[in-house]
C-alpha positions as semicolon CSV with decimal commas, in nm:
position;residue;x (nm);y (nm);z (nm)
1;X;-1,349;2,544;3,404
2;X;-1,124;2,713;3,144
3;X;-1,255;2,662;2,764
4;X;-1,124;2,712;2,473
5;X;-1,278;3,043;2,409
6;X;-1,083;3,165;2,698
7;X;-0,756;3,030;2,607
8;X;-0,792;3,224;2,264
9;X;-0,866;3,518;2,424
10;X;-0,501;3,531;2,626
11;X;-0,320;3,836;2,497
12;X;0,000;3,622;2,544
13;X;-0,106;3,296;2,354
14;X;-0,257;3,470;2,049
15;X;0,131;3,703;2,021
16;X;0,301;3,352;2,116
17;X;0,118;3,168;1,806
18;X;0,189;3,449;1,564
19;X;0,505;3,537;1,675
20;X;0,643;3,205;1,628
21;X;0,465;3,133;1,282
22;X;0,689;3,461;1,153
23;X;1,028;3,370;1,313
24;X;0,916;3,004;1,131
25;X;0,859;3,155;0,819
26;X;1,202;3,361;0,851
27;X;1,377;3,016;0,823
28;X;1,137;2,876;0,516
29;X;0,925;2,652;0,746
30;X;0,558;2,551;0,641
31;X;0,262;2,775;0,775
32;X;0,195;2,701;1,168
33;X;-0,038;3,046;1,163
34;X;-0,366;3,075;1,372
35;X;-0,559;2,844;1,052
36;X;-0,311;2,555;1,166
37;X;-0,406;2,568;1,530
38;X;-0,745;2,635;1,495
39;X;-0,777;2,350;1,225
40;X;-0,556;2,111;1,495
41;X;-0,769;2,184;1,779
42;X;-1,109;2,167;1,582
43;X;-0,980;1,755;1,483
44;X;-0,878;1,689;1,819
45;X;-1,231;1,752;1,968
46;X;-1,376;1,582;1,688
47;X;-1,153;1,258;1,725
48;X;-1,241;1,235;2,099
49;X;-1,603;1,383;2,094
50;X;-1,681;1,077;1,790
51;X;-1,514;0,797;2,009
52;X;-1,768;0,922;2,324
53;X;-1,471;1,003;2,530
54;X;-1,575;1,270;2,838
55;X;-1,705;1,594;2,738
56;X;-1,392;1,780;2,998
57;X;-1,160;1,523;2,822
58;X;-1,279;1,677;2,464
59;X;-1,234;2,006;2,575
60;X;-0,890;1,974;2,670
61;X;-0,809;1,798;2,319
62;X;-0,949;2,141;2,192
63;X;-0,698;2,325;2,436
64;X;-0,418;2,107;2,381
65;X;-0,451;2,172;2,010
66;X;-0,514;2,510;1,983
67;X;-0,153;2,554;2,194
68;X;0,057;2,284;2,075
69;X;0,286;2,448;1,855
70;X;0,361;2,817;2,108
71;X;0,699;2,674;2,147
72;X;0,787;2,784;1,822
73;X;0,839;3,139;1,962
74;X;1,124;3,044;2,148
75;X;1,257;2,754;1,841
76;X;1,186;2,508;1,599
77;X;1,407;2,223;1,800
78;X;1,244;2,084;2,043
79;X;0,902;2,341;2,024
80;X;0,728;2,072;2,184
81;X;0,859;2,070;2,546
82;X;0,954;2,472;2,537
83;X;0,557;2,439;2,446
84;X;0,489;2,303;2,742
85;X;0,643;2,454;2,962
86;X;0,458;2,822;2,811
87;X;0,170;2,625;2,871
88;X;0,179;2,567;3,192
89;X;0,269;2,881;3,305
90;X;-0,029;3,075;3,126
91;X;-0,280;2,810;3,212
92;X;-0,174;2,791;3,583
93;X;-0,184;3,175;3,579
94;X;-0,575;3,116;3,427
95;X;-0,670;2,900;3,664
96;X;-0,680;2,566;3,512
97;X;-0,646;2,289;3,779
98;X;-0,321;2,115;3,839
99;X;-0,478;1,766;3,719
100;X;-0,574;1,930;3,357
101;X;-0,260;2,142;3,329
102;X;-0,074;1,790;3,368
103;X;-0,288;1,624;3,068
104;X;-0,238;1,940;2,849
105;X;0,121;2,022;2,900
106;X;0,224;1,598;2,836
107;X;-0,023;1,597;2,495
108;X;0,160;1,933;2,394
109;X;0,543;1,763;2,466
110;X;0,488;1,485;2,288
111;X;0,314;1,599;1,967
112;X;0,674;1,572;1,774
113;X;0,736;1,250;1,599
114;X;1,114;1,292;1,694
115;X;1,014;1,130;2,065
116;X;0,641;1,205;2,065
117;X;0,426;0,951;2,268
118;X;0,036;0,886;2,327
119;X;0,082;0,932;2,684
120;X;-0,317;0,977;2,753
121;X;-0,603;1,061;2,559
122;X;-0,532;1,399;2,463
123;X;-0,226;1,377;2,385
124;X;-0,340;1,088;2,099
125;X;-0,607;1,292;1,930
126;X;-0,329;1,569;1,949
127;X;-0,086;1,378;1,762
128;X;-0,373;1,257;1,501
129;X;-0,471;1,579;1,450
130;X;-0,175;1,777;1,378
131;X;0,004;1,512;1,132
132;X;-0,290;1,490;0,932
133;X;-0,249;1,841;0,828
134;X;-0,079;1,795;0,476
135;X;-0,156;2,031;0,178
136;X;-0,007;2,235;-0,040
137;X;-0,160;2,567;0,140
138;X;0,124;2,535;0,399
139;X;0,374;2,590;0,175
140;X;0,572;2,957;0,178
141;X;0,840;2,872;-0,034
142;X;0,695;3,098;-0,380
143;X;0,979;2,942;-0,548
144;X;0,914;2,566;-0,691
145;X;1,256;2,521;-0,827
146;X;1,408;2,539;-0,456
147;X;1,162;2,283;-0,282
148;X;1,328;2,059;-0,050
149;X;1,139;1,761;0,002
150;X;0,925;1,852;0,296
151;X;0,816;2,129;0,062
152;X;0,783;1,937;-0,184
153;X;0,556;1,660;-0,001
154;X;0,319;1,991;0,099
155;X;0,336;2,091;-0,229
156;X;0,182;1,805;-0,390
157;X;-0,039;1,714;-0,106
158;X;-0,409;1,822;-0,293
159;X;-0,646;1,695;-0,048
160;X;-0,631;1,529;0,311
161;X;-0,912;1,487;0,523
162;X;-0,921;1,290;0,882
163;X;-1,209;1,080;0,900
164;X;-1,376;0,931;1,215
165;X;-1,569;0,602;1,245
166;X;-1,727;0,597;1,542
167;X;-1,905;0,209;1,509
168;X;-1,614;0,067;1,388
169;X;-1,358;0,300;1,584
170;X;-1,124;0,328;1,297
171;X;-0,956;0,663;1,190
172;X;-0,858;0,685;0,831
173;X;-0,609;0,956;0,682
174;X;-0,714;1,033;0,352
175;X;-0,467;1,209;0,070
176;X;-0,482;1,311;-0,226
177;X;-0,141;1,369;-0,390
178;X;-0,012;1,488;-0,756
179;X;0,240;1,188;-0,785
180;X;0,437;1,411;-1,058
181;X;0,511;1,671;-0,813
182;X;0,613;1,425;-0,550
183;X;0,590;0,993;-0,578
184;X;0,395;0,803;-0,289
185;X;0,741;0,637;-0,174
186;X;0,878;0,992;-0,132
187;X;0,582;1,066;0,128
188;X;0,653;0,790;0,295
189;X;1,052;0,855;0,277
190;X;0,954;1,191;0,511
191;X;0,635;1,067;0,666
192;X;0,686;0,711;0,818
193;X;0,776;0,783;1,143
194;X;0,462;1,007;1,174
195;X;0,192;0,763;0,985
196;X;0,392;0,506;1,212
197;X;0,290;0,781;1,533
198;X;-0,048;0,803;1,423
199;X;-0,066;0,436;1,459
200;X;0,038;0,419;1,789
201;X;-0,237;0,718;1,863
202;X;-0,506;0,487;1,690
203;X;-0,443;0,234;1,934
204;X;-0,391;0,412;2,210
205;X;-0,757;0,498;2,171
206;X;-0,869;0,185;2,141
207;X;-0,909;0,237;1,737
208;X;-0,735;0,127;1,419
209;X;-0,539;0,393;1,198
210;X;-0,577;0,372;0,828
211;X;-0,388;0,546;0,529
212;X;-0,566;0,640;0,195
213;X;-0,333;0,813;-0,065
214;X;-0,494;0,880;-0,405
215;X;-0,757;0,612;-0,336
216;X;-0,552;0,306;-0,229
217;X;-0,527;0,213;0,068
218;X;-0,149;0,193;0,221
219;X;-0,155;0,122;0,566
């Protein structure tokens, strides 16, 4: 069965990954460099391997992660599906089975909050995973005074950390945010949609989805 180990190995998904993190950062976008991925699919195995889901099931969360954003290489619009469709190809090529390739390649197309859905497992600890991913690190604007306000959310993002309950199956996003750099209602003014995602996720794995900013909870 293909691992993760193997999948980081593939000559064409480690040039995909940093390819498309340099034609991002050519157009201002935040970071999406091999720290991202790794970070995405490290959460995604945790989320799945805490709730006691099956240990092949946990592995492809790891998978799914680690290749969600290789779309990027071709373009920001829509990196999602042109993700999965890379995907498939390099995992069919590997020798993943049909059956896995199909759970993979749906968690990797709907990762975007634009039209993203929970679809199985996977693709929920996906979508958990990679929107709780907030700090100012990902920033690679160097010049404050010309922050939009995705940069600016980044920016002021401090601390965030994804917690797992595993008795009372509830999944807690926790931030920490410098509210002079940007206010809580301006997170949400960007980040609804995906906190509102994340929700679905939650419940999709039979959890509940929390939101901590600055030590109060929000959601």
């Amino acid at each position: 069965m293909i691992t993760l180990q193997e999948v980081k190995k593939n000559p064409v998904v480690e040039t995909f990954i940093r390819k498309g993190n340099q034609f991002l950062g050519e157009m201002g976008f935040t970071e999406h460099s091999f720290r991202h991925v790794n970070l995405v699919a490290t959460i995604s195995r945790n989320i799945l391997e805490r709730l006691n889901f099956p240990e092949r099931e946990v592995e492809l969360a790891a998978i799914a992660g680690y290749m969600h954003d290789i779309g990027n290489v071709i373009s920001r619009n829509d990196h999602g599906i042109s993700g999965a469709v890379i995907a498939y190809r390099i995992l069919d090529t590997m020798g993943m089975p049909p059956e896995e390739i199909a759970v993979v390649i749906s968690a990797i197309a709907n990762h975007e909050e634009q039209y993203g859905q929970p679809v199985n497992n996977v693709a929920a600890a996906l979508i958990l995973a990679d929107k709780s991913d907030v700090h100012r690190s990902r920033v690679r604007n160097p010049d404050p005074a010309t922050f939009d306000i995705h940069d600016r959310v980044n920016y002021a993002a401090e601390h965030s950390f994804l917690w797992v309950n595993e008795e009372q199956r509830a999944i807690t996003l926790e931030l920490t945010i410098d509210i002079e750099i940007c206010p809580v209602m301006e997170y949400f003014e960007i980040f609804l949609t995906r906190m509102a995602l994340c929700r679905r996720a939650a419940n999709f794995l039979k959890a509940s989805f929390e939101l901590m900013i600055n030590g109060a909870k929000l959601l």
